[in-house]
VEXMARDO-866006 format. One record per residue (C-alpha): residue in three letters; x, y, z negated. Coordinates in pm, 1 decimal. Example, Ala and Ser with C-alpha at 12.3 -4.5 7.8 and 13.67 -1.06 7.14 Angstrom:
2
<ALA,<1230.0,-450.0,-780.0>>
<SER,<1367.0,-106.0,-714.0>>
***
This chain:
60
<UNK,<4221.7,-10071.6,-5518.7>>
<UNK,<3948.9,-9872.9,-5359.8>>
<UNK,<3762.8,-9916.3,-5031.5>>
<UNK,<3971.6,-9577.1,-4890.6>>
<UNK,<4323.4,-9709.8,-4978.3>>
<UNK,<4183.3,-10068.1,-4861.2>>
<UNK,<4110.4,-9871.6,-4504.0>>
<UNK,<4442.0,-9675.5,-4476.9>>
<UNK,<4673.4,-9965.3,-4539.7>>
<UNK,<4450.9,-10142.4,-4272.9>>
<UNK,<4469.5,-9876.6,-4062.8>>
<UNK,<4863.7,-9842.5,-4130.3>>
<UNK,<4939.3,-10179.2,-4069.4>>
<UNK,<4745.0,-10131.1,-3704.9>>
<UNK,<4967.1,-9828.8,-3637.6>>
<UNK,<5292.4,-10055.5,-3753.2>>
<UNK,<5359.8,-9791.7,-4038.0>>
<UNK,<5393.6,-9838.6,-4443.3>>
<UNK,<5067.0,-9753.6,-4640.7>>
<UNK,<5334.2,-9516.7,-4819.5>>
<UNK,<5409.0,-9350.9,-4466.5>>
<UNK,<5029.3,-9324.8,-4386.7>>
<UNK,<4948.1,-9180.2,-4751.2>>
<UNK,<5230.6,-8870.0,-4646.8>>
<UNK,<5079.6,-8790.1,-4317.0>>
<UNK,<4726.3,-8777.4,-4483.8>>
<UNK,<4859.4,-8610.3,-4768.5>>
<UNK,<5048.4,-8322.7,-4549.9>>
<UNK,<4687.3,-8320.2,-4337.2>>
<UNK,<4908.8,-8360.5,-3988.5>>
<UNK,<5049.2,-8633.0,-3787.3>>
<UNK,<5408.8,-8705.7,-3712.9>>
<UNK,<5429.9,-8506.5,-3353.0>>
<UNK,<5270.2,-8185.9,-3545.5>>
<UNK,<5550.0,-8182.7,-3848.2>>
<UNK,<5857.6,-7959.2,-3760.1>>
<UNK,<6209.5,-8097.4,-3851.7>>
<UNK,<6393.2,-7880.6,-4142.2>>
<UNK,<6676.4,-7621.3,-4111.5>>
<UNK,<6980.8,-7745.7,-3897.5>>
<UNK,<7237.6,-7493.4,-3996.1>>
<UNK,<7552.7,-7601.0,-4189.1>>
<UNK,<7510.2,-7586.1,-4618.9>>
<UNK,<7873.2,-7574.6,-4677.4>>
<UNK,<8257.2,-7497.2,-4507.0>>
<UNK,<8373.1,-7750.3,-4261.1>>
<UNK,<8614.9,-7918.6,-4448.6>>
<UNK,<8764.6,-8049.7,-4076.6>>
<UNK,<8790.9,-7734.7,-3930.0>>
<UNK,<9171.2,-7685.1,-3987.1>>
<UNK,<9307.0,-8040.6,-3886.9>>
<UNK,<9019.9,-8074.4,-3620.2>>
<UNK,<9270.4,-8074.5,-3325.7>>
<UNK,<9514.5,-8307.0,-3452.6>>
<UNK,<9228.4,-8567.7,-3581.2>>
<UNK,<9088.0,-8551.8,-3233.3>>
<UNK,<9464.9,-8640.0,-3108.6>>
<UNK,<9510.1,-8920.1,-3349.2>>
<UNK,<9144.7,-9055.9,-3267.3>>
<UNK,<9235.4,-9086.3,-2897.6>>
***
């Protein structure tokens, strides 16, 4: 193991993070609050859609 992968897991475990974690950010050259989360939009039908109401019913 080199001195640089000796410093970020040091520097990890100070931040309370994996190595693994710390080699991402570093990797992707930004920190956590800079990323942007990934598409929220629905991949596929809503396979509840049709019963919704009467799931909701039973559930209550």
């Amino acid at each position: 193991m080199g001195k640089v992968e000796t410093n970020l897991e040091t520097a990890a475990a100070k931040a309370g993070m994996e190595a693994k974690t710390a080699r991402k950010y570093r990797r992707l050259g930004s920190v956590p609050g800079e990323l942007t989360a990934g598409p929220r939009w629905r991949t596929r039908e809503d396979p509840f859609e049709e019963v919704w109401g009467e799931v909701r019913n039973l559930l209550r």
